[in-house]
C-alpha positions, -999 to +999 in steps of 0.1 A: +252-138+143+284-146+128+296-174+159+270-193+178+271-184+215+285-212+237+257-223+248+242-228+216+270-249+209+259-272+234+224-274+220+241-281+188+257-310+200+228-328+223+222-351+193+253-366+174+247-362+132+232-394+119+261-417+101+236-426+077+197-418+060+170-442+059+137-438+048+115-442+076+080-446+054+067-481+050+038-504+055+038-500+096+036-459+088+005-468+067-012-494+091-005-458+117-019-432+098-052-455+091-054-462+128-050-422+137-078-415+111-106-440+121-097-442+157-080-411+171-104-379+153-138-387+167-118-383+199-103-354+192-137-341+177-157-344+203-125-333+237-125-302+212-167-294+211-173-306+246-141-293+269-124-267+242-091-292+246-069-308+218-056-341+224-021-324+218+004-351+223-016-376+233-025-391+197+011-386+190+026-404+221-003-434+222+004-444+190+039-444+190+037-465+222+009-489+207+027-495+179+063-503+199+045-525+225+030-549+192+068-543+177+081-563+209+054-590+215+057-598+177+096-595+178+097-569+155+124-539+153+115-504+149+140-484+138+140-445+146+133-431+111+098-451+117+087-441+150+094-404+140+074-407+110+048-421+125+053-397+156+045-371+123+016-385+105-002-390+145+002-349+151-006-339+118-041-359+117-048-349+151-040-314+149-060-280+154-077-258+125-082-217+130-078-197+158-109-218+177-079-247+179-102-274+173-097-304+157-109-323+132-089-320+099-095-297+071-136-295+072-133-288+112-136-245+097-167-251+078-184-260+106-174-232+120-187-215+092-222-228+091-226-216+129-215-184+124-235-179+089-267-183+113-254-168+144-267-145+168-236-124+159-241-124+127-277-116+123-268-091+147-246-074+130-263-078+097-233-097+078-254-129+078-264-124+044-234-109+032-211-138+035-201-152+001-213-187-009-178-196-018-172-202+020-204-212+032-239-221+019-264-185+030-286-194+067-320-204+046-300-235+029-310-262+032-281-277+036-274-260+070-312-271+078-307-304+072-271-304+088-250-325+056-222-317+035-233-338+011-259-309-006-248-291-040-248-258-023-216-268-007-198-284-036-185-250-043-169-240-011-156-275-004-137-272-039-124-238-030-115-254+006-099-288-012-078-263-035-065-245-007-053-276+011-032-286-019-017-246-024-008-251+017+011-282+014+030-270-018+037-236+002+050-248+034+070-276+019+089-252-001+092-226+021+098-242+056+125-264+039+143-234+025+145-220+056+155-250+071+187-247+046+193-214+060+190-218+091+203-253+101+226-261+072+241-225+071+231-206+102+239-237+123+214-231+149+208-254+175+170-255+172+173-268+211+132-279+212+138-305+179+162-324+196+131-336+226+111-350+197+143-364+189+154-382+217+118-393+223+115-411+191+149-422+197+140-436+232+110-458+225+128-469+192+152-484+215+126-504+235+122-528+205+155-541+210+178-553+232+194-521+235+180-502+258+203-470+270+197-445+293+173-425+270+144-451+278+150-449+314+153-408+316+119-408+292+101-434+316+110-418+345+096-383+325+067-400+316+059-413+351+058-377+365+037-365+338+012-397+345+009-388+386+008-352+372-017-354+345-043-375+365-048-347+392-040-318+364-064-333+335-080-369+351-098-355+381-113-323+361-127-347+330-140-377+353-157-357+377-172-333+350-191-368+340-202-378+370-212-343+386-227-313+376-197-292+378-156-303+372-138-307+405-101-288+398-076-295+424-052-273+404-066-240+387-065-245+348-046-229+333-030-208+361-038-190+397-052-153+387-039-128+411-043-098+392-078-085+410-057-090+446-028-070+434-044-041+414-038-016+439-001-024+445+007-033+406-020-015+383-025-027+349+001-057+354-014-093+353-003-112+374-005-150+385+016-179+380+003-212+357-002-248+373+012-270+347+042-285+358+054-283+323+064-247+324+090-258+351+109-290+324+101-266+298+132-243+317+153-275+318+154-272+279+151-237+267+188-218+266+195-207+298+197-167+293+171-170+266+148-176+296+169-147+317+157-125+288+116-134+294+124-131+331+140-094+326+108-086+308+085-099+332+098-083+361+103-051+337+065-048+334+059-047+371+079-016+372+066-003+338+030-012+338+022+012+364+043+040+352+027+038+320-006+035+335+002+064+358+014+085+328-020+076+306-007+052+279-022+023+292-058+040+290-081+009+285-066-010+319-094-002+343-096-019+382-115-050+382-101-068+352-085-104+354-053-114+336-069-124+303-083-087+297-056-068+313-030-082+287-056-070+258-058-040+271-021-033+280-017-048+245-038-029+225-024+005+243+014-001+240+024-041+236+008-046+202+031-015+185+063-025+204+061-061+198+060-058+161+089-031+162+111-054+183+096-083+160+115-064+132+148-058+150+146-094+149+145-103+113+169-068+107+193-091+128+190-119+111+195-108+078+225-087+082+237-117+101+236-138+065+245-113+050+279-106+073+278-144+070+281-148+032+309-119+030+332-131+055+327-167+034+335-150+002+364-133+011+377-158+030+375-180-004+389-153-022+421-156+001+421-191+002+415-193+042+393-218+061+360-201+068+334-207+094+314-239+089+281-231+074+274-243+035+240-242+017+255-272-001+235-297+015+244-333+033+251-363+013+228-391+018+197-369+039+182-366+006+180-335+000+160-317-028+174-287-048+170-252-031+157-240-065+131-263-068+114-258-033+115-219-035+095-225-071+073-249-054+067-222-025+065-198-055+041-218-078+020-224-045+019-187-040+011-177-074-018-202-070-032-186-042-028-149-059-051-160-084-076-177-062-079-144-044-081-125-075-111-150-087-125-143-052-125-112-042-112-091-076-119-057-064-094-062-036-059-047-048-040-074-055-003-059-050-013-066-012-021-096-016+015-106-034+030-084-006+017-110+016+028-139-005+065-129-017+071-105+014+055-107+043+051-145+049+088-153+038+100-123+061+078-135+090+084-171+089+123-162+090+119-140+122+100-174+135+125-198+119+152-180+138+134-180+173+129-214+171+166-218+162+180-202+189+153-203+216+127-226+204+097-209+209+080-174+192+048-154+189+038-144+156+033-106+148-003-099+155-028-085+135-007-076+103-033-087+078-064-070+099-045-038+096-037-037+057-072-049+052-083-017+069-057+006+061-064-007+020-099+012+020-117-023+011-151-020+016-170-055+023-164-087+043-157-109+018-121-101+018-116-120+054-125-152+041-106-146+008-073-170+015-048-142+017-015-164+018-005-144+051+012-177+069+041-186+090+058-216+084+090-211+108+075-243+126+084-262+097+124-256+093+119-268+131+105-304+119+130-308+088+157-305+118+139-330+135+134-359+103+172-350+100+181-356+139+161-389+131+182-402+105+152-395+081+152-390+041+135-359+032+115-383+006+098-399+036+082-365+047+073-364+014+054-397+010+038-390+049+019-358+035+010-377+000-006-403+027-017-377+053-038-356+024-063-382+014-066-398+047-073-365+066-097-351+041-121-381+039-123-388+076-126-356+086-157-352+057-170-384+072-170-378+113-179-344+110-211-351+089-220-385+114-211-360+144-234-326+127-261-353+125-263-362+156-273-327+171-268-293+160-231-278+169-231-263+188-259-271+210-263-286+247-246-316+238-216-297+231-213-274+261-178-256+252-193-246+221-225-236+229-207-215+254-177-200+241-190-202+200-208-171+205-179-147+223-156-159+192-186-150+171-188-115+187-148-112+182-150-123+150-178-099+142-160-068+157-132-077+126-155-080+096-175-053+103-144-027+106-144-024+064-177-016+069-178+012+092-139+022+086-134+023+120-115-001+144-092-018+171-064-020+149-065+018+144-063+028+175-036-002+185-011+006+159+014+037+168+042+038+145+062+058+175+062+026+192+069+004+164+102+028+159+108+027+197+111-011+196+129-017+166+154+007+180+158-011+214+165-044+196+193-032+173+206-009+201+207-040+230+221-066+208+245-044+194+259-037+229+254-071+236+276-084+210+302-056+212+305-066+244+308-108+238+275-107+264+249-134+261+231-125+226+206-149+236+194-123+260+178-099+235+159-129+219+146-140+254+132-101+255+119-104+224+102-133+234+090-124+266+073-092+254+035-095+257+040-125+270+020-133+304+046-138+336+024-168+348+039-190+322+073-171+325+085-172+361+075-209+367+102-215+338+126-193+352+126-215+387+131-241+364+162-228+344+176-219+375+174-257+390+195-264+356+222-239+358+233-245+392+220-277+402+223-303+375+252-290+352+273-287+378+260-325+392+257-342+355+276-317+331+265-290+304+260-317+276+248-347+292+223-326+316+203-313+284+207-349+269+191-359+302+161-329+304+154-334+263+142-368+267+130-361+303+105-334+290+095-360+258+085-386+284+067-357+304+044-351+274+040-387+266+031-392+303+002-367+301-010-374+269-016-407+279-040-393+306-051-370+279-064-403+261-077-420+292-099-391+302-113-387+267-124-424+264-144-422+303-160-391+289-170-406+254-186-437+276-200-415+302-217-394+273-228-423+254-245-437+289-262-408+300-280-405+267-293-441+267-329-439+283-323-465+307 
């Protein structure tokens, strides 16, 4: 794209450019992190083994709030640069690990591990034994027996484990803040998403002084609805799954399933719409025709679902299935291929955009014209590192984890495992970079590393635990965007993640031993877990035994005449598009919505359409999305709060039903 689209232009602009770069890491940042450690995991740990939830924004939006609430009683100021930063550290210690999302901090996978090594699905499959030890002690240890992490049998895994946490943070540092570079500094996308963080940090900064604007009353107001929302949505469910035998929903959670009632009319199309009011603000701040494009493809599928169906493509669709399985199936049979051709169009796009970019720069030096704005030079004051030292610290990470695999697992051929590295995860995270630029949201191309392991001949399963640097770190150009909306240093992400490292590793390593010694995990006292532990187990199984049998999903997913068919479509659409000074942003909105289940999609449509012809013509283009920004921050504070609340009644509740009288 060699000129944003109008509309991106106004994304642009929601935020003015900081005058001036602080460093927002200090003593209060500290106090924060130590508070999110000790207080906020054990939460986290036990809403992710007893309901399968994260608290997603809630450790975020509680401590930001604490922290500005004892600011004002103790006349103190906070300034932006600190709230974001401590806005950081909060979601980085409360985050999810693996594809179970649960949280805990960096030893959250082993205990995944040790179930799985002693599984039902395992035993049953007859890998039980054939784990390696460098991920997790064999079933007869008896370190699993005696549930404790402190045992020599896991002082191997846990170094392996501690050295990949270092490689990580070396490889998306570099990485995600090259791309950031490229995509901010030079692209000049708008990043629309970055700018909610943003304005929330900036909104509750503003609390501590006298100076409140309209941000704080726009994110109150947000946060109010998400309260009354939140206590019906999350509150009722949590309470009353204390206090009775089964949760009382008032609202279906996630979303209504109608696919069963409309089979006959719409075969193989899932359909359904999702509850969370969220999906409705979140089409207040997406680009308008970005959320056009998802809605084209939605409607697209009720059309195509059942022609394809009807013509034998989508063969694993059978009557009777609910939304979650009809979108495997439909994906397996057609989505899967055509997402990652379209997927490709996308990065194809975006690279001869910088390159068309650079040229027309070039020449125009060479002529001695103004050129578009655009420079890889950097800003003066942000702080910035040199471009050449974080592609050799992305580099040097990658290197690291090239060998670690080659110590590993040494039969594996390693030219796919530096395809990974140098190719595919730069190449990936750029596709993702981009969509969050323009769009802010993606979904990762599926199942690439599955299918090379397969297609490689590899016999064995120790391959799937080998840390194959296959990553995506387009989320991370996302967050330098943000430190730089704040007025942040690049130095104080830098000292957050020295602080965040220790900090996360030790309590993680202490409440997951204190919590494993209480009672097996999973087991009753963990119901989520002891429920859906085993289907993951099962999936999980299906995966590792495929290089043992040569035979699997992936195989019979992957048709490159699909792949071609969508990587076609993209180049062919958004060239039209852009010949004809159309709405680029469409394609991307495709692109987006492909795969993707119209529950989520159509609820954000009604939403986008309240924006375009409601509120911009009431408010204005610029100050509207000012307006829904820090609308949907407060939305998200508001329900992480009652996130929080519910948490703590069901940590009591627990804690009293187990007493013996």
């Amino acid at each position: 794209m060699s000129r944003l689209d109008p509309e991106l232009e106004l994304y642009r602009g929601l935020m003015d450019q900081p005058e001036q770069y602080e460093d927002g890491f200090d003593v209060k940042t500290i106090i924060g992190a130590i508070f999110i450690g000790f207080v906020m995991m054990p939460g986290a740990i036990y809403l992710g083994l007893v309901a399968g939830r994260n608290l997603g924004p809630a450790a975020e939006w509680t401590t930001i709030i604490l922290f500005t609430e004892v600011a004002r009683r103790s006349f103190i100021t906070l300034k932006r640069q600190e709230v974001y930063i401590l806005f950081y550290i909060a979601a980085a210690l409360a985050s999810t690990s693996g594809g179970l999302q649960l949280a805990g901090g960096v030893f959250a996978g082993k205990i995944w591990d040790q179930y799985f090594v002693r599984s039902p699905a395992a035993r049953g499959l007859g890998i039980a034994y054939q784990i390696p030890e460098w991920v997790v002690p064999p079933p007869d240890s008896e370190a699993l027996l005696r549930r404790t992490f402190f045992h020599p049998d896991w002082y191997y895994p846990m170094a392996i484990l501690l050295v990949g946490v270092i490689l990580s943070r070396l490889n998306w540092f570099g990485l995600g803040y090259t791309l950031f570079r490229i995509t901010s500094d030079y692209e000049r996308l708008p990043f629309p998403y970055a700018a909610i963080t943003a304005q929330g940090s900036t909104a509750l900064a503003e609390t501590t002084t006298k100076t409140e604007t309209w941000r704080w009353r726009v994110f109150a107001i947000g946060a109010m609805i998400g309260l009354v929302f939140g206590a019906f949505y999350v509150g009722v469910p949590t309470i009353t799954g204390v206090i009775m035998t089964k949760p009382l929903q008032l609202l279906p959670i996630p979303f209504v399933d109608l696919t069963r009632n409309t089979e006959n009319v719409l075969p193989a199309v899932p359909t359904g719409f999702t509850t969370d009011l969220g999906a409705i603000i979140a089409g207040f701040v997406v680009p308008f025709w970005a959320v056009v494009g998802s809605f084209v493809t939605a409607v697209a599928t009720f059309i195509l679902n059942p022609a394809l169906y009807r013509a034998g493509v989508l063969q694993a669709w059978t009557p009777g299935m609910d939304t979650i399985q009809s979108s495997f199936a439909n994906s397996v049979d057609f989505y899967f291929s055509i997402g990652i051709g379209t997927a490709f169009a996308v990065a194809f796009i975006g690279i001869a955009g910088i390159l068309a970019h650079f040229y027309r720069n070039r020449r125009a030096d060479e002529e001695g014209r103004e050129h578009e704005p655009g420079t890889l030079a950097g800003v003066p004051g942000r702080g910035d590192i040199n471009l050449w030292l974080a592609i050799g610290m992305f580099a040097f990470s990658t290197l690291g984890y090239v060998f670690l695999c080659w110590h590993l697992v040494p039969d594996f051929p390693i030219l796919w495992v530096i395809f990974f590295g140098f190719i595919f995860t730069p190449l990936n995270s750029y596709v993702d970079a981009r969509m969050k630029g323009l769009t802010g949201q993606w979904v990762s191309i599926p199942m690439v590393k599955q299918g090379v392991i397969i297609l490689s001949g590899y016999k064995g399963i120790d391959i799937w635990f080998a840390p194959i640097p296959e990553f995506d770190h387009g989320q991370r150009a996302q967050q330098f965007r943000v430190l730089e909306l704040t007025g942040n240093k690049v130095i104080s992400l830098v000292k957050a993640e020295l602080l965040i490292l220790p900090i996360v590793v030790v309590c993680s390593l202490i409440y997951w031993e204190f919590i494993w010694k209480l009672a097996p995990i999973p087991s009753a006292n963990y119901p989520y877990a002891q429920k859906m532990w085993h289907l993951n187990a099962l999936n999980s199984g299906l995966w590792l035994t495929a290089t043992l049998t040569g035979k699997s999903l992936f195989h019979r997913a992957f048709k490159w005449q699909f792949v071609v068919g969508g990587f076609g479509f993209g180049v062919i659409t958004y060239s039209i598009l852009a010949a004809a000074r159309m709405p680029t942003l469409l394609v991307y909105g495709v692109v987006r919505g492909i795969g993707h289940m119209p529950h989520f999609v159509f609820p954000e449509m009604i939403g986008a359409l309240i924006s375009q012809f409601y509120m911009i013509p009431r408010f204005g283009a610029r100050r509207w999305k000012q307006y829904a920004t820090v609308l949907s921050a407060g939305y998200a504070c508001g329900m992480g709060l009652i996130g929080m609340g519910s948490v703590a009644f069901a940590l009591i509740g627990q804690a009293v039903s187990q007493m013996p009288y």
